[in-house]
Phi, psi and omega in degrees: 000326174300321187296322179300338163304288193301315189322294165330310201283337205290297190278006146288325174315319157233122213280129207266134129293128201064144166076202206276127201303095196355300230287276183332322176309294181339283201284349146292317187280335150280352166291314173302278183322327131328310172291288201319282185330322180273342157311284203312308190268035182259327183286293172318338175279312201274001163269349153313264151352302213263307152346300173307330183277307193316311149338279202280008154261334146320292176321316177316325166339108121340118170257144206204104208247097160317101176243174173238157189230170176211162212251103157292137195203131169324116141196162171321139153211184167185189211259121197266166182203133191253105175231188190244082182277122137293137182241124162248164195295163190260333173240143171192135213227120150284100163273136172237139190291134190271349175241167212253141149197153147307125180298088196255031161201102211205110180245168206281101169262022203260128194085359208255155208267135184208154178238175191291110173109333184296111160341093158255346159200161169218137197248126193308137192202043157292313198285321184297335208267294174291299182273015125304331166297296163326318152322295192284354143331289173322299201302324183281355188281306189308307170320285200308340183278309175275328160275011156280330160309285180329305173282015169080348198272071161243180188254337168302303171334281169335287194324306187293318155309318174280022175248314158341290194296315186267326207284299188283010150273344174254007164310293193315310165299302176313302173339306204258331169311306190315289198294342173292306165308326164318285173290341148333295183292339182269353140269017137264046186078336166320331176230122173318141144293004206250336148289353182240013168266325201275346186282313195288296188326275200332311188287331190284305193306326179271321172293315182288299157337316187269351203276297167001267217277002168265354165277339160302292199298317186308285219298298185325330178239045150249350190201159188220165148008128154265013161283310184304341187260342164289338174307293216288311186292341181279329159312315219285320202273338196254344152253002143292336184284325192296315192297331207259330167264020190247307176329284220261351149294313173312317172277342176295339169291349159278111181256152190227167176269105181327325199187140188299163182147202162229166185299109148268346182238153185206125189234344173230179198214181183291137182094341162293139171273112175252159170202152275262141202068359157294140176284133169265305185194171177223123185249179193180125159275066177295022189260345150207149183235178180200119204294141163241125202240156181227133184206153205257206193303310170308333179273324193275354188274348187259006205215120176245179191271136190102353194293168193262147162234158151299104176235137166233129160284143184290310183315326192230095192312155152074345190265106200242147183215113164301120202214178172197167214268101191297319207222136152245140185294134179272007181242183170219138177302158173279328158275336197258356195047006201277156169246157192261097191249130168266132181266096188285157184213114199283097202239041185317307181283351184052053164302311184278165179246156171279171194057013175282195182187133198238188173208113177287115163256114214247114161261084221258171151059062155292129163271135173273343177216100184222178179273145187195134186232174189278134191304269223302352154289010149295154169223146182265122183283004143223150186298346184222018180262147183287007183258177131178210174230154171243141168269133169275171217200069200296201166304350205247336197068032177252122176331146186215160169262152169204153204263170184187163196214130172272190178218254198245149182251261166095093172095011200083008176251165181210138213248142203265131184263324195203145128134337176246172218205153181287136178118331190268141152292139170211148178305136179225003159225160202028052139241047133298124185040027170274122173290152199283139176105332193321161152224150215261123178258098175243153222315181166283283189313315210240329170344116193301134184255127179301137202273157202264136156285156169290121198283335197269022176250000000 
């Protein structure tokens, strides 16, 4: 206003000709431009004003927050542990051939479907073939042989018994012509008695003598040497032995399928020389398989055999195959510290393949009964700590915080170990920064019903 002031007095000083003075026009045109300005920031203040009021009558509004809700409830759960398995076959046989042969029969198996005993190659066995004939030759020369032993039927043998056999009949015919003359003479006197008792001894000594040697020649050809009969049998047995292992070469030349499945590998073709320790085909019994998972010592001391697993295969998107847990390994590696856990997974239809790769959930440390709500009505007070809060949901439908301690996780479910009661509704969508005491507008179907007191209480 002083600047304002000198101006004026500067500029009265001198005086305009004719009519109304500069100075005096100025401080008019600036007197205007001053009003205006304190109109307009008079009109903005009271636009002010009427915002304001307009605010805080708003605020006076009751608010009322849609949320969706859901019922805490008993039910089983448990503790899940998510890994990455390979699946292989529960059975699979690399056959290699036990004999040096040519493949002279082999058809292109690889993929092909096969059952228990089916011919898959044959191996040239001519030569095995000849010196099987030779054998079974051998063996019969060798029976006929020992059973001629056995039965006595040599020929030297014979000869000498039956020579045996005639010296004492005709020792005996003397023996007894003798003791007749004998006796004649000694009843006319002719002879001592004590010559006609030795002449009948004679006679007696030649009948026993002749009894010998025909139970001798009987016994010889029923039986001969038990040496000569251990020979022929030990013959008999070493070419039976020659024949039987002539036999099972002969069948090692028939390569057979161990067990139905199918062929996945085929390593030689009709016309390759295989020989003994060479891969030949590979069959795998895909009709049940087994994820083998690695896990570490502490998860695996928590995981027993029969425990349920889960399998989603990477082949079959979207796709869950219920298995359970056949073997947990009693060893651990030695650099990785890990255990080696097997899954059985049940594959009838042979959707899956071996060697494939799945993703495992393994469901261990089961409760059968617990209270349990949908993970997202948790809010957690730490990312790996077991508390936080849930809003609850009374009769009037107004939110409440309530503190709770959790448990075992599972499906999207969480399991409330302390703080909630079976049965309470709790927010499981917008309680995020829902405030406490709010009230909540929810489904119809899930609104809390006020409770009736009981007349007999």
């Amino acid at each position: 206003m002083t600047l304002f002031r000198d101006n004026m007095t500067e500029e009265t000083a001198v005086p305009a000709a004719g009519g109304e003075s500069p100075a005096r026009q100025l401080l008019a045109d600036r007197r205007a431009q001053a009003g205006g300005g304190i109109v307009l920031l008079l009109v903005l203040f009271l636009f002010w004003r009427g915002c304001h009021k307009s605010t805080a009558g708003e605020g006076d509004t009751k608010v009322v927050v849609s949320v969706q809700v859901a019922k805490a409830e008993r039910a089983p759960i448990s503790n899940e542990i998510t890994t990455v398995a390979t699946l292989s076959a529960r059975r699979e046989a690399t056959i290699m051939p036990k004999i040096s042969g040519q493949i002279a029969q082999m058809a292109l198996v690889k993929n092909r479907p096969v059952r228990e005993g089916d011919v898959i190659a044959l191996l040239e066995s001519r030569d095995l073939a000849a010196q099987r004939a030779e054998a079974a030759a051998a063996l019969e020369e060798a029976n006929t042989s020992a059973h001629e032993t056995v039965n006595g039927a040599i020929p030297l043998t014979n000869v000498q018994d039956e020579k045996a056999v005639r010296d004492a009949r005709v020792a005996l015919e003397n023996a007894r012509k003798t003791s007749e003359r004998r006796q004649l003479l000694f009843d006319e006197g002719g002879i001592s008695k004590k010559e006609l008792e030795a002449s009948k001894q004679a006679l007696i000594n030649a009948e026993n003598d002749l009894h010998v040697a025909e139970t001798s020649a009987s016994v010889h050809r029923g039986t001969t040497n038990p040496g000569d009969v251990a020979i022929a049998q030990s013959k008999a047995r070493q070419a039976s032995d020659h024949l039987a292992n002539l036999d099972a070469q002969l069948g090692y030349s028939v390569i057979r399928a161990p067990f139905a499945g199918t062929v996945t590998e085929q390593f030689q073709y009709q016309g390759d020389f295989a020989n003994p320790g060479s891969k030949l085909v590979t069959v795998a019994d895909a009709s049940s398989l087994i994820a083998k998972v690695q896990v570490g010592e502490a998860t695996a001391a928590k995981l027993k055999v029969g425990d349920a697993v889960s399998v989603f295969p990477d082949e079959l998107p979207g796709v869950a195959v219920a298995g359970k847990i056949d073997l947990v390994g009693r060893g651990a590696d030695a650099q990785s510290r890990s255990v080696e856990v097997w899954i059985s997974v049940p594959n009838p239809a042979g959707r899956l393949r071996p060697n494939g790769v799945a993703r495992v959930v393994i469901a261990s440390e089961s409760i059968p009964d617990a209270i349990v709500v949908p993970s997202s009505a948790v809010t957690l007070d730490a990312t790996n700590g077991n508390s936080g809060t849930v809003m609850v949901v009374d009769a009037k439908s107004i939110a409440h915080e309530v503190h709770v301690t959790i448990g075992r996780k599972s499906g999207g479910r969480t399991q409330i170990t302390s703080g909630l009661q079976n049965g309470k509704l709790v927010v499981i969508e917008g309680n995020y920064g829902l405030p406490d005491g709010t009230e909540v507008a929810v489904p119809k179907a899930e609104a809390p019903k006020a409770e009736v007191a009981d007349p007999a209480k």
